[in-house]
VEXNUDO-592272 format. One line per 4 residues: for each residue z, x, y of N, C-alpha, C. Coordinates in steps of 0.1 Angstrom, whole numbers. Layout:
<rs>
Z/X/Y/Z/X/Y/Z/X/Y  ...
</rs>
This chain:
<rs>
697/897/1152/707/887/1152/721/892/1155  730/886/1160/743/889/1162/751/887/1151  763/895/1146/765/892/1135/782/896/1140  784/901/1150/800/900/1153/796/889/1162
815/884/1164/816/874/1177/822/885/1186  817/879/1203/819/889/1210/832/882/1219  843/890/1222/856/887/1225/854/892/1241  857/890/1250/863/891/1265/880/894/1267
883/905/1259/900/906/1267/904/903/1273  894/905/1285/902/903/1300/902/890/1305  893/880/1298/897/864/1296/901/860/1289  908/865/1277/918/862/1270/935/859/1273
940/848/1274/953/846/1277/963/849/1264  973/850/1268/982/857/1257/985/854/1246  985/839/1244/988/831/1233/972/832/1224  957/828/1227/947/835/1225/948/852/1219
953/863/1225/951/869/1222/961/877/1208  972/869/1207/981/865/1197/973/862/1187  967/852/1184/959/843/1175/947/855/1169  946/866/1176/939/874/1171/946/886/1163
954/891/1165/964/904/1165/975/896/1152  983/890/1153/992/883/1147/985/876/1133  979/880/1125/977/878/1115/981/884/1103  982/875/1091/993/882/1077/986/883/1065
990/895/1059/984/898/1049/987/887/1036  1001/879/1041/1004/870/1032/992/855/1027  988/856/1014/980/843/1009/982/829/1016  975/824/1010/981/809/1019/985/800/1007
997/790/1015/1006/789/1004/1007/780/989  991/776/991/986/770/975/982/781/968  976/791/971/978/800/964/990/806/959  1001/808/963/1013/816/966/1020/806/956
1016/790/955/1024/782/948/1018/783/935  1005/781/930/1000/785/916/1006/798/914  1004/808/919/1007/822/913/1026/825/914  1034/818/914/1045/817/911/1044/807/899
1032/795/896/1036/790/885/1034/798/872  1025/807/873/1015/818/865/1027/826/862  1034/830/872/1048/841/868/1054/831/862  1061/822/860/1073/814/858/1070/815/842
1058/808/841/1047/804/829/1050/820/817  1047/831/823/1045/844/821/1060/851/815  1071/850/829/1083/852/820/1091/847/811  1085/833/809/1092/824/800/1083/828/788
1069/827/785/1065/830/771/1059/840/769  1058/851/774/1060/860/774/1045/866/768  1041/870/759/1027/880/750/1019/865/748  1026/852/739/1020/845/738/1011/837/755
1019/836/762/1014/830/773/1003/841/783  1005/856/779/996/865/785/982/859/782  981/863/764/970/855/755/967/847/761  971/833/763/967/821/764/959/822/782
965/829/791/957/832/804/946/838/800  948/845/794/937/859/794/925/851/784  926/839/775/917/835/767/911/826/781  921/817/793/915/809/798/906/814/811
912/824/820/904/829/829/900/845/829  899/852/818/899/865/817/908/875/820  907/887/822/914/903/826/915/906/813  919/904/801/923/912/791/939/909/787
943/914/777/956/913/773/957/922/764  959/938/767/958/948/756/961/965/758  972/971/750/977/980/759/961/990/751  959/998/765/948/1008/757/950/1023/752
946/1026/742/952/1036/728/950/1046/736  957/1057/730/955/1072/737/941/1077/731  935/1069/720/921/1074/714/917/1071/727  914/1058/732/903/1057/743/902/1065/752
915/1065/757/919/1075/769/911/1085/770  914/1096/757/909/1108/755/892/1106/752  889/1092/751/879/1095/745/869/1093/757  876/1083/767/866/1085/777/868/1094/790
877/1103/789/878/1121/791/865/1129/787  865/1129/779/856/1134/771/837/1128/772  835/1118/773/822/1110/778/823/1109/792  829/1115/801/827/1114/818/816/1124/821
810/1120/827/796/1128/835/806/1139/845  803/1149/839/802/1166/847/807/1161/860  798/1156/871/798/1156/883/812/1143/885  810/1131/877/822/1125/881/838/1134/880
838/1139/870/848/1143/861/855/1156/874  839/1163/878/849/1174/891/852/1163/903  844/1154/907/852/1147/915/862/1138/916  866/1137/905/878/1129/898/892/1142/905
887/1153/897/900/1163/894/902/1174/909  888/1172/917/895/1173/929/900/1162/938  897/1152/936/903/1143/945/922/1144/942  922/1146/927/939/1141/919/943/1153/928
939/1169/929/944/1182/933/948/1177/949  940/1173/961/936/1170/968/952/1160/976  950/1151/965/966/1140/965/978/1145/957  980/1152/953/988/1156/945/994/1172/957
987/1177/965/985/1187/975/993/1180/984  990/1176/987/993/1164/1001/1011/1159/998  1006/1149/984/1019/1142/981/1031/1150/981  1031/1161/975/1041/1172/972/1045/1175/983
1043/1179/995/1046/1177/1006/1057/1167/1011  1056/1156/1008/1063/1146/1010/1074/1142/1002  1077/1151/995/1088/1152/983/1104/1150/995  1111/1148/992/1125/1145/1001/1133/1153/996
1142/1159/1006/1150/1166/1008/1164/1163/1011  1175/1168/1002/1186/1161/1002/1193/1165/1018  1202/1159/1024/1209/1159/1036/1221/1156/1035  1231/1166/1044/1246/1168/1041/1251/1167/1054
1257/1155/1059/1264/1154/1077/1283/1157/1069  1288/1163/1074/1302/1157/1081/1302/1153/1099  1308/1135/1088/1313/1128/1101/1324/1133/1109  1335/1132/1103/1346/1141/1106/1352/1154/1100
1361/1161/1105/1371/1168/1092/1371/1160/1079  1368/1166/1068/1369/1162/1054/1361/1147/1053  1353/1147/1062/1345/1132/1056/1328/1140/1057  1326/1136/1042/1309/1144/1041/1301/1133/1035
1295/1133/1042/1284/1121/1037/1270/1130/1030  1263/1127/1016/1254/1135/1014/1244/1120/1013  1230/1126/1017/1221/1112/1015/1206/1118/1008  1208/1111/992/1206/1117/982/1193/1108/980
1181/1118/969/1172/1102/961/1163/1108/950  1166/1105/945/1157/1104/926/1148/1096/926  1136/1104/913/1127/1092/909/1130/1081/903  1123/1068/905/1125/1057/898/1123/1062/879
1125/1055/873/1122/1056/855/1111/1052/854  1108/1038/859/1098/1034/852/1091/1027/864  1070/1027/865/1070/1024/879/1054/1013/875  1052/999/878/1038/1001/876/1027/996/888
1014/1005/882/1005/1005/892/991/1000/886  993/986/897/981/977/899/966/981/906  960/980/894/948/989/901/933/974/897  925/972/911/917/967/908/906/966/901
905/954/894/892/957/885/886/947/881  875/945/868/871/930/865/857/935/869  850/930/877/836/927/885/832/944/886  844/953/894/838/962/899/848/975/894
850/987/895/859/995/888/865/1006/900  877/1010/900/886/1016/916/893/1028/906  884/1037/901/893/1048/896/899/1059/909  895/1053/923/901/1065/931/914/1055/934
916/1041/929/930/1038/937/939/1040/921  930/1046/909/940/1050/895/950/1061/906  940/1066/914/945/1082/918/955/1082/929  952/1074/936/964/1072/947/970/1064/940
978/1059/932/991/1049/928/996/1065/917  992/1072/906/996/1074/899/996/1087/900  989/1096/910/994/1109/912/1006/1109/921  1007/1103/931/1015/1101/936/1033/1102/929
1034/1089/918/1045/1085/911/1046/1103/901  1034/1105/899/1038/1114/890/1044/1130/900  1039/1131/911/1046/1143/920/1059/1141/923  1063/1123/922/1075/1123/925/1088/1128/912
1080/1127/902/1088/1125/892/1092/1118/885  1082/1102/883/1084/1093/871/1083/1096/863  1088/1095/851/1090/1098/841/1083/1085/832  1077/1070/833/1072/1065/829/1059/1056/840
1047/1058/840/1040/1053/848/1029/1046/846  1033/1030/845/1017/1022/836/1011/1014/845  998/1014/842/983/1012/851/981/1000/846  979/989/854/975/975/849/965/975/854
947/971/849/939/970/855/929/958/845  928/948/851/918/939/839/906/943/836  905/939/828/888/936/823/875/934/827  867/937/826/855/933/829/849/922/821
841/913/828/836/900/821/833/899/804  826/914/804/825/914/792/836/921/775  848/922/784/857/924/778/861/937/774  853/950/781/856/961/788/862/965/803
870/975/796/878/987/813/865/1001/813  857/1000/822/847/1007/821/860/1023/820  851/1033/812/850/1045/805/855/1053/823  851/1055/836/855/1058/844/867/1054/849
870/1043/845/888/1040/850/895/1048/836  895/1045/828/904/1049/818/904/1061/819  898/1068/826/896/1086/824/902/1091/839  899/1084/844/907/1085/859/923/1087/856
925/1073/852/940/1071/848/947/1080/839  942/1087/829/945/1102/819/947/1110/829  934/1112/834/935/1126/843/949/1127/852  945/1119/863/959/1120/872/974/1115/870
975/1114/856/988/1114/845/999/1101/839  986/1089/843/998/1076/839/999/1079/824  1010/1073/820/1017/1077/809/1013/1064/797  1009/1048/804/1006/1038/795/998/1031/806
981/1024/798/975/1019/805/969/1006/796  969/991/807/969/980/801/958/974/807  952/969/801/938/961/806/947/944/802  949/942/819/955/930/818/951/926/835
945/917/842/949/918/857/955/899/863  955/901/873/958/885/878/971/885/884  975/878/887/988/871/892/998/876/872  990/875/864/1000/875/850/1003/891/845
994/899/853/999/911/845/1010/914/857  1010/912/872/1021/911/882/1034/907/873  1033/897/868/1042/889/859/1050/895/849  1042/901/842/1042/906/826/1048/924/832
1045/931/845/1054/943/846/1066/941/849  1065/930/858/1081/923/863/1094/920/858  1090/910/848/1095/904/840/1096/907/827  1088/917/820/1088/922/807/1080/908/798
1076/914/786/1071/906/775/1075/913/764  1072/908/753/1075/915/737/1073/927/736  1060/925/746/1048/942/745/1051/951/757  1053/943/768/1052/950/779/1070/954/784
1074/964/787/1086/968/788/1083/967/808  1091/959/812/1094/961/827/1095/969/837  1089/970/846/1094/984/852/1099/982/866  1101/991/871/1114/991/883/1109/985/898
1094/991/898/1086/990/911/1071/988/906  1067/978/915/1052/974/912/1043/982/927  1036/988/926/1025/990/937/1009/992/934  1003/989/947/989/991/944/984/978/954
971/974/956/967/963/963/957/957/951  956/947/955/951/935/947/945/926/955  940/909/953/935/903/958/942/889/963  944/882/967/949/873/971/965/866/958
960/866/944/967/863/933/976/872/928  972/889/933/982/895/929/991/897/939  988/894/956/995/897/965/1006/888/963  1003/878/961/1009/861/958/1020/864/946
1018/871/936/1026/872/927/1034/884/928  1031/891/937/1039/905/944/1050/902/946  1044/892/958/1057/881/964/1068/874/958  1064/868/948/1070/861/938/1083/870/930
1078/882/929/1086/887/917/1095/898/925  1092/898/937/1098/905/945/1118/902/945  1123/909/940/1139/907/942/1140/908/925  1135/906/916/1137/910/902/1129/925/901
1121/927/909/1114/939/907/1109/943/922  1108/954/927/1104/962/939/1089/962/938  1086/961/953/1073/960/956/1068/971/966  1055/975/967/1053/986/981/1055/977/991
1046/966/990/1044/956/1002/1031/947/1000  1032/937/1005/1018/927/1008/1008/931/1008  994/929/1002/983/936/1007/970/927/1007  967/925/1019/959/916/1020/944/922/1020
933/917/1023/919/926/1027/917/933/1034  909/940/1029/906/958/1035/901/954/1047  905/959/1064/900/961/1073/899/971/1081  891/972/1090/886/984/1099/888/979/1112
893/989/1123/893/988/1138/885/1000/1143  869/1001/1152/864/1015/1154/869/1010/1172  874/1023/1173/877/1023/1186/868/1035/1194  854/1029/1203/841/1033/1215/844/1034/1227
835/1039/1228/832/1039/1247/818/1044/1245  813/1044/1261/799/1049/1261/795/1059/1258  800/1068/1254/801/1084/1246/800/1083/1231  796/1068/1227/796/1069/1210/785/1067/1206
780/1071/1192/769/1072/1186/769/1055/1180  760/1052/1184/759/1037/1176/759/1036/1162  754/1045/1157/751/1044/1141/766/1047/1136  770/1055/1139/785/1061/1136/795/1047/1132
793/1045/1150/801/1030/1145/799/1020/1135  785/1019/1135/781/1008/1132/782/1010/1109  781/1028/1111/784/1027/1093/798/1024/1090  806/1030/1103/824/1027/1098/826/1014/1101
822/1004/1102/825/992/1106/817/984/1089  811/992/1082/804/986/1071/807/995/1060  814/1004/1062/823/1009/1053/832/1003/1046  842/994/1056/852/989/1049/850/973/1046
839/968/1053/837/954/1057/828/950/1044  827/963/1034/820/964/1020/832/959/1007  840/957/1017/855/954/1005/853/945/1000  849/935/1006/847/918/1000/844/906/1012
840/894/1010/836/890/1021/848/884/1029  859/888/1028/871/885/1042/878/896/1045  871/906/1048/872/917/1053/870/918/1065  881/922/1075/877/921/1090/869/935/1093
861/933/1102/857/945/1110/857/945/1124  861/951/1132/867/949/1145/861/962/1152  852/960/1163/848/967/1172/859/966/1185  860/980/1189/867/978/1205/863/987/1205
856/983/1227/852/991/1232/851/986/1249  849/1002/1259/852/997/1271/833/993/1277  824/999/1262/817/996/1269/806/982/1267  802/973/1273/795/964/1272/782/965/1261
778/971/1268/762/975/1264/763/982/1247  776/988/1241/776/992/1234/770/983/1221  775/970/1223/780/958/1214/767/959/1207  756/953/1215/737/952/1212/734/963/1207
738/978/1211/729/987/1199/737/988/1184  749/988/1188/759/986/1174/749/977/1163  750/966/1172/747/954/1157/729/957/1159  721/967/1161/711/970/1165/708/976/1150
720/990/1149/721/996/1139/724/989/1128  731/984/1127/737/973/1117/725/967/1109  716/960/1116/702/955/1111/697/963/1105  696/974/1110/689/987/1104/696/989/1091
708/993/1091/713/1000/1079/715/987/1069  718/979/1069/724/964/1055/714/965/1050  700/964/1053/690/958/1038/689/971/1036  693/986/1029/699/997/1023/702/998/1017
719/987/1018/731/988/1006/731/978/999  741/981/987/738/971/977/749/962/980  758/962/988/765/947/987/761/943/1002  752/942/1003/743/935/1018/749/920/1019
749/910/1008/751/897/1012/763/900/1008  775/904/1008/789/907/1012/794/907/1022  789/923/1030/786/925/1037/781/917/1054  771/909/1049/765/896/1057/777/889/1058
784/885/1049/796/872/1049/808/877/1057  810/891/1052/822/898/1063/822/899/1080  807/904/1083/803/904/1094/807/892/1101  797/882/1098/792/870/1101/809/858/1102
820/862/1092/830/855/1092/840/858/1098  844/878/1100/855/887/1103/851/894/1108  833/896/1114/832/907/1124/835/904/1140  841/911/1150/845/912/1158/839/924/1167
838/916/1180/835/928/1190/840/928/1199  854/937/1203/859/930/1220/858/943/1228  854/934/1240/852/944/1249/865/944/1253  867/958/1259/880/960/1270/878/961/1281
884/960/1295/884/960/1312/882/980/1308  893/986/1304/896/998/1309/903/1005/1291  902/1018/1292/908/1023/1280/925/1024/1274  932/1019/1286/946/1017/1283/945/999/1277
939/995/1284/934/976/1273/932/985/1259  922/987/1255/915/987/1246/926/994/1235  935/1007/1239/941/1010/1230/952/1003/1228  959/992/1238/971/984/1237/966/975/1226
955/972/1222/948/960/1216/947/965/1200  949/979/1204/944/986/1189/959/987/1184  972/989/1193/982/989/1183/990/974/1185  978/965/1188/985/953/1187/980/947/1173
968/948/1170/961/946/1157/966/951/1150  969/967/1153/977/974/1141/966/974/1126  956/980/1124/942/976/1116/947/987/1102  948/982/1091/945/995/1081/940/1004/1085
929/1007/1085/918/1020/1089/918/1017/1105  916/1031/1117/916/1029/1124/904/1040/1124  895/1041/1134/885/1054/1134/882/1054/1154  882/1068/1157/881/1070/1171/869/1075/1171
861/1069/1180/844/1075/1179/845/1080/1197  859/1081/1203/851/1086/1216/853/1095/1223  853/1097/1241/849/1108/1245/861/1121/1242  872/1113/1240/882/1124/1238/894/1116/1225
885/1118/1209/896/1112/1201/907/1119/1199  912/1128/1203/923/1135/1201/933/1127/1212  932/1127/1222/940/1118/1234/941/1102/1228  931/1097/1225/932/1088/1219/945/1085/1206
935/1091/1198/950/1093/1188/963/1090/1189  965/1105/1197/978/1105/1202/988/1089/1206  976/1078/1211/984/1066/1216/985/1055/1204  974/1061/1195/978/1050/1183/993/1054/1175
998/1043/1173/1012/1043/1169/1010/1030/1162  999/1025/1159/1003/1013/1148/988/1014/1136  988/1016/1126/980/1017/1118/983/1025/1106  972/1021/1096/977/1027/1079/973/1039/1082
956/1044/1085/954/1058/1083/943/1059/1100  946/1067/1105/931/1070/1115/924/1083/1113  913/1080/1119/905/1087/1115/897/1094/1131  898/1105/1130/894/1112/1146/883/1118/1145
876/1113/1153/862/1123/1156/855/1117/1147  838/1122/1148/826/1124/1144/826/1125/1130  833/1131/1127/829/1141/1113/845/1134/1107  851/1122/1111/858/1120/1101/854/1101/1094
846/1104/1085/845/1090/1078/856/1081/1074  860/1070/1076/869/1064/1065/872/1068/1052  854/1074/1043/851/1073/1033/858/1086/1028  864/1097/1035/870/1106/1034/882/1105/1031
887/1095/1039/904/1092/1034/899/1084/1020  895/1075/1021/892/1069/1008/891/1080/989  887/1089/996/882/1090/984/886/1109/981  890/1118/992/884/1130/990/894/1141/995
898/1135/1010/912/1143/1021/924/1144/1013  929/1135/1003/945/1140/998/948/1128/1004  947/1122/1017/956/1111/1023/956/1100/1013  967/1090/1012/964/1078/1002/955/1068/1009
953/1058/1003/944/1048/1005/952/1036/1003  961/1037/996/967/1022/1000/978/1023/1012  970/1011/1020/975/1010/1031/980/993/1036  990/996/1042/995/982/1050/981/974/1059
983/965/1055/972/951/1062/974/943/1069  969/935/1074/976/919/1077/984/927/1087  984/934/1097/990/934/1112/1004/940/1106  1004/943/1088/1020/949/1086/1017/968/1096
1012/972/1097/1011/987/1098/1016/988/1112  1025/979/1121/1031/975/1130/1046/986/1122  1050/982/1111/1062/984/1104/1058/992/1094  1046/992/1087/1049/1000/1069/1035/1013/1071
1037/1021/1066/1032/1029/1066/1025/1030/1051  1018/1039/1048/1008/1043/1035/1017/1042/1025  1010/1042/1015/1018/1046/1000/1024/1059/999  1034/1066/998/1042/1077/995/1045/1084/984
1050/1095/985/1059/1097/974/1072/1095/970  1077/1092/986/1091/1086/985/1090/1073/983  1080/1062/979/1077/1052/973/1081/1049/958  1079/1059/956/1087/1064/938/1099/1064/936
1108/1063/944/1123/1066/945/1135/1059/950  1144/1065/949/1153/1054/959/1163/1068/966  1170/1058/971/1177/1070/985/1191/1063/978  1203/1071/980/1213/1068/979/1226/1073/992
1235/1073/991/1245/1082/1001/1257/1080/991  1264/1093/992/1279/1099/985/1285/1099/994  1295/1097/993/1306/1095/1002/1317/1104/995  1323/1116/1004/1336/1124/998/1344/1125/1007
1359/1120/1007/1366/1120/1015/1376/1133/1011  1389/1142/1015/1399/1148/1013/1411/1138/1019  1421/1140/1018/1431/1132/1022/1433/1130/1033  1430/1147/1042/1424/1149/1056/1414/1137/1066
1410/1139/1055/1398/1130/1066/1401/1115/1061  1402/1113/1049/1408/1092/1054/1419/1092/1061  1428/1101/1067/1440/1103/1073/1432/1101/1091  1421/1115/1093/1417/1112/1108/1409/1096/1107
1401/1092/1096/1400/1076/1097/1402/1063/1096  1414/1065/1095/1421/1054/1090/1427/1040/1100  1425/1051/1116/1426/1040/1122/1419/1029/1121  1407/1033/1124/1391/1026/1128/1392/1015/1111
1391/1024/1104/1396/1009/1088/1405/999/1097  1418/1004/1095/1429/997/1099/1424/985/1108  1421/989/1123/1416/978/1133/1406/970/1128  1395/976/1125/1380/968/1122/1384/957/1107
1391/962/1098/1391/955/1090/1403/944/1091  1412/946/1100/1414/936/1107/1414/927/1115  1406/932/1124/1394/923/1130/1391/911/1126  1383/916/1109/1376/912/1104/1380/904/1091
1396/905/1095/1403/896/1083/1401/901/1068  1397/913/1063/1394/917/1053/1408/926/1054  1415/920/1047/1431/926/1044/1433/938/1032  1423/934/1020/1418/940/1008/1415/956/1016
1406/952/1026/1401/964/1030/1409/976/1038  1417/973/1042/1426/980/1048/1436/984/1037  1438/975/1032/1450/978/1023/1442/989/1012  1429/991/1010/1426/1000/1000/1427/1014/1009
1425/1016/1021/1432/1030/1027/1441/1031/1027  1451/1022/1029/1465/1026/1033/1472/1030/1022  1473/1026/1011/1477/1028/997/1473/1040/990  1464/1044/1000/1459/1057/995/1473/1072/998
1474/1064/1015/1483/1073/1024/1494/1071/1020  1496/1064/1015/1517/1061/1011/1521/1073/1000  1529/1073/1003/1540/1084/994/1544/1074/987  1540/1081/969/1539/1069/957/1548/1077/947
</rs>
């Protein structure tokens, strides 16, 4: 059976082909409107009104002890436990690299501009959970913050149905060094970092990806508290030709299309014939894995196959989508590469899985969605921080600038502003 729709580029007119590319990580706006009532609700009553969500649709409402912490350190299976502490080494490798460096211009004689940046204080990181448990996204939000140098770093992740944070998240989150962890999730614990409660002390910057309710409440709180960015569902773009292994494609397109069922997966390729063995493989591999009827729903709703005319289509198309994951399955991914310029993470060659950045490379995993990777790049370490600029003048140099004040600011009718250089230069 067919399970992508198959696209024709080269019959595609522009406005069509917009309709494809041009999509937002942003919820839709009944959503976006409950989950600001959920905040509103949240910063007004604060612990009591946490409670009262958390009694009506679950996540929890509960900071967790450093007994548990340590205790489920301590109960982690051998084999998780090394691949927990190389993955943290791995990102923490990588992140440190990305540490910033302060910069010193003079504009003129005696004008020195330094452009400076420190860690945030306090930072928190939304990590998914409930149904299913993401101790590798504990590790990208929170090694990260900690290379940069937060000094306070709390992990919001809900509950599970039964009113556990499985023993692998809490030990994740120890290991790679958050400092306070809350089994709380939804649109309310968004709420509850933002805005503070009795219990929960506010913090400066929210990051991590979530699901439609926390992206919604990201939004919401955004301007009282800092956000990475929007994050909508996990998608894949594998970029083919007739030089590709079907199966290759066909696992990385079900790799990420395993996220949940509105998960895009996007085939582009110059070659025709590829499309039929793809979804050939695809039959083969789903009754396999265990989120098969997921899976099925992603395919079947957000799978995608476009063919291209020629390989300059096909890659204009790839940084028109601008895809979270990008993966190059063909005859020369290195050239290829080279022309992607819109995307969260890509992935080159044969021997590089998605599942690698996910989980194992050092690269982060939270990545821009919804057509943002046009503009935003991955999670950072300079995500942790802020940038500032000092400004030092000597008498010298507001003397060589004083014209450019003088004219521009009156221009600009700003008389205050002039008059605060000139006053400087008077003989008093």
């Amino acid at each position: 059976m067919s399970r992508l729709t198959r696209i024709d580029l080269a019959s595609l007119s522009p406005t069509e082909r917009r309709r494809i590319t041009r999509r937002s990580a942003v919820p839709d706006p009944e959503v976006r409107l409950r989950a600001a009532e959920i905040c509103r609700a949240v910063r007004d009553g604060g612990d009591a009104e946490m409670a009262a969500i958390a009694a009506r649709v679950g996540g929890g409402f509960r900071r967790i002890t450093d007994s548990e912490l340590e205790s489920a350190v301590a109960s982690l299976d051998p084999g998780v436990r090394n691949a927990l502490e190389a993955a943290i080494a791995a990102v923490e490798e990588f992140h440190r690299s990305q540490l910033p460096a302060e910069v010193q211009v003079t504009t003129a004689p005696g004008v020195e501009i330094t452009r400076a940046w420190a860690p945030l204080r306090r930072v928190g990181a939304y990590v998914p959970g409930g149904k299913a448990a993401y101790p590798s996204t504990a590790v990208m939000t929170v090694v990260p913050a900690r290379v940069a140098g937060v000094a306070e770093i709390v992990v919001a992740s809900p509950e599970a149905p039964d009113g556990t944070v499985p023993e692998v998240m809490l030990a994740a989150c120890r290991l790679a060094g958050a400092t306070e962890v809350w089994a709380m999730g939804g649109a309310q614990a968004i709420a509850a970092l933002a805005y503070g409660t009795e219990s929960v002390e506010p913090v400066d910057k929210i990051v991590g990806p979530g699901n439609a309710w926390v992206t919604a409440a990201k939004l919401e709180v955004f301007g009282t508290c800092a956000i990475d960015l929007p994050a909508g569902p996990s998608e894949v773009l594998v970029l083919a030709d007739s030089t590709s292994d079907p199966a290759l494609v066909a696992v990385d397109l079900l790799c990420q299309a395993e996220h949940g069922p509105d998960s895009p997966a996007v085939l582009v390729t110059t070659d025709p014939d590829l499309v039929e063995e793809v979804e050939a493989e695809i039959e083969r591999l789903l009754p396999g894995l265990e989120r098969a009827d997921i899976l099925s729903k992603a395919l079947s709703d957000h799978g995608l196959a476009v063919v291209a005319p020629d390989r300059e289509t096909a890659l204009a198309f790839a940084n028109e989508y601008a895809s979270e994951h990008v993966t190059i399955l063909t005859a020369d991914p290195e050239a290829d590469a080279a022309e992607i310029v819109a995307a969260g993470s890509v992935y080159v060659g044969a021997w590089a899985p998605e599942s690698a950045g996910d989980y194992a490379t050092g690269a982060n995993h939270v990545l821009p969605t919804g057509g943002l990777a046009v503009a935003c790049g991955p999670l950072s370490t300079t995500d942790f921080g802020s940038w500032r600029q000092v400004q030092r003048l000597t008498r010298e140099g507001l003397e060589a600038i004083a014209p450019t004040i003088t004219e521009l600011a009156t221009a600009e009718g700003l008389t205050a502003h002039r008059l605060a250089a000139q006053i400087r230069l008077e003989e008093r």
